[in-house]
N, C-alpha and C positions, 0 to 999 in steps of 0.2 A: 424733497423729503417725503411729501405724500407719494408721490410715486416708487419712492422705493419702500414705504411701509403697504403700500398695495402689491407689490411684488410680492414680498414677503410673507402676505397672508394667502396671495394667491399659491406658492410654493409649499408653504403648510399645507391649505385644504389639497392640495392636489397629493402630495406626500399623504396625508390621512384618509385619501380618497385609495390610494393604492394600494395602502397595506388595508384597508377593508376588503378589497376586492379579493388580494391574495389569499384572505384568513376565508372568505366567502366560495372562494376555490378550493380550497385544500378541505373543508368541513363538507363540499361536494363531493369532493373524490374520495373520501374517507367515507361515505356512507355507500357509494358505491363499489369501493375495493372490499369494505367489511358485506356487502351481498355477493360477492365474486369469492370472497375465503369464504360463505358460511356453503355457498354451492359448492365446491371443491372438496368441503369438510363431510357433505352429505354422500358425497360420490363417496368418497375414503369410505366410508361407516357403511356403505350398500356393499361394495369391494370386500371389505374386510367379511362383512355376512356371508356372503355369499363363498369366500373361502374359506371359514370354518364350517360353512355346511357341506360343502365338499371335502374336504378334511375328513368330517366325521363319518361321512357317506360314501366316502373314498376309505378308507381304511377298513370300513366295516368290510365292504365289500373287495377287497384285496386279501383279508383274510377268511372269506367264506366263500367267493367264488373262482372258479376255474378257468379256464381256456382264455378266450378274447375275453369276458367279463372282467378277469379278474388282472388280466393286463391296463383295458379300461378304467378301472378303478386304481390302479395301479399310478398312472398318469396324472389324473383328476387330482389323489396327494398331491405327488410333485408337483404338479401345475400349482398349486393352491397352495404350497410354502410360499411359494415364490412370491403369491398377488397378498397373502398375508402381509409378509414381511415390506411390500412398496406398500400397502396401506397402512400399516405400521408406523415407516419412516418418514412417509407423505403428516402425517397427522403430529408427528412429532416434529418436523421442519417448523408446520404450521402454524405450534404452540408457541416457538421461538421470535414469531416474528413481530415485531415491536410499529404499529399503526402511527402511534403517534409522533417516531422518530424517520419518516419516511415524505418525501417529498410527493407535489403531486405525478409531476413524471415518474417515478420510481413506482408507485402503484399504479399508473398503468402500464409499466412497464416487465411489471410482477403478474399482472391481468392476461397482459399477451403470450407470455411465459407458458401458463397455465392453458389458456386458448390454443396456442399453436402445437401445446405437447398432447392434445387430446385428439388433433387433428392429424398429425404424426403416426401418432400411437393406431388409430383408424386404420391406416395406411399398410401397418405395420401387422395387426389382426388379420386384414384381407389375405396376406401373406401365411401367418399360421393357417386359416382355413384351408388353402390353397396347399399347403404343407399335409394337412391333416386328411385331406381327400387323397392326394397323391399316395401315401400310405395305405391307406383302404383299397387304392385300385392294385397297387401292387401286392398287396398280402393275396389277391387272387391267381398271382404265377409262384406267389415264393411258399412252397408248399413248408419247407422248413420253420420260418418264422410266421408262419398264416397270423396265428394268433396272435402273437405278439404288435403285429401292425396293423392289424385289424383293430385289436385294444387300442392301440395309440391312436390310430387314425382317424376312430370317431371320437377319442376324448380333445387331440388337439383342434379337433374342426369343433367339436362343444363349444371349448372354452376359447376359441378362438371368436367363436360367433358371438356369445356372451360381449366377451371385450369390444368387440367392434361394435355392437349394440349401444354400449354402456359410453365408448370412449366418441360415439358417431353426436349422441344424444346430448352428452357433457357439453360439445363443443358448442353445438347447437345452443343449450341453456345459455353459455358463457357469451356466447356472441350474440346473442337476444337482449342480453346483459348490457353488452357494451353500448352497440345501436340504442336502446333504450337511452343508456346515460347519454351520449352525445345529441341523439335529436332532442331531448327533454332541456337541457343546458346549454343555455346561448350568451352570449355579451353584445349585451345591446350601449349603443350610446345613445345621447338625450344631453338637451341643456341644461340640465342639473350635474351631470356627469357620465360616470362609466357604472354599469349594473348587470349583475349575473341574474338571468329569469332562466329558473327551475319548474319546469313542468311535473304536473301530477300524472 
């Protein structure tokens, strides 16, 4: 009988030794997924500036200038609807997402999400540049359309550079981020039990 009322307490403490751990994990990764949305939130809100000032400096200059300028300015709008509207939807997805109903996997796997589309996206800017050059070399044979891809040519290699900057940078923060949480947070054991040690 002693022996099985020692079982039974040892099966408790160890039951309330686990679910500490797991409540001790999850208030971990929840301060780390809430620093990984507030970077993502910053990029949105730099994104979003940055395309109403092209917007408005885009339009002005579509409506007052001429030749390749006003082709250029031309571009810069349209380009800048575009990264409005993904900072727009980015920031509204964002507001949707519920912290506290979400697992520790699930935030970081919401983390990675975030991390590998910035490093995508990098991939994908190189590519506009490279687009936006190619147009510039060509407006030098295509005497018809000179202007017109001359304008294009250095607005997509602009805003192409921009993004790769901004989207090279992000990843960078993001994955500073993670590294940080993972070397800072360990599970150690010890004859008292199981312990998560969080580094400053």
């Amino acid at each position: 009988m002693h022996n099985i009322s020692y079982l039974k307490k040892m099966a408790l403490l160890s039951f309330f030794m686990v679910m500490s751990f797991q409540f001790l994990v999850a208030q971990d990764h929840t301060a780390f997924f809430e620093r990984s949305s507030s970077i993502n939130k910053s990029g949105m809100y730099l994104l979003g500036g940055w395309a109403i000032a092209n917007l408005t400096l885009g339009t002005y200059g579509w409506i007052n200038e001429k030749g390749s300028k006003m082709y250029f300015h031309q571009m810069n709008t349209a380009w800048n609807v575009v990264n409005l509207a993904i900072a727009g939807y980015a920031m509204w997805e964002m507001t949707g997402i519920n912290v506290t109903g979400m697992s520790p996997d699930e935030m970081m796997k919401q983390h990675m999400r975030s991390e590998n589309l910035y490093l995508i996206n990098a991939g994908l800017d190189i590519l506009y540049v490279a687009g936006g050059a190619w147009m510039l070399h060509a407006s030098k044979s295509n005497e018809k359309r000179h202007d017109l891809l001359k304008g294009y040519g250095r607005s997509v290699m602009l805003q192409g550079a921009f993004l790769f900057a901004f989207d090279l940078t992000k990843f960078a923060i993001q994955y500073n981020n993670r590294m940080d949480f993972l070397n800072n947070t360990k599970v150690s054991f010890s004859p008292t039990g199981l312990s998560l040690v969080i580094g400053l």
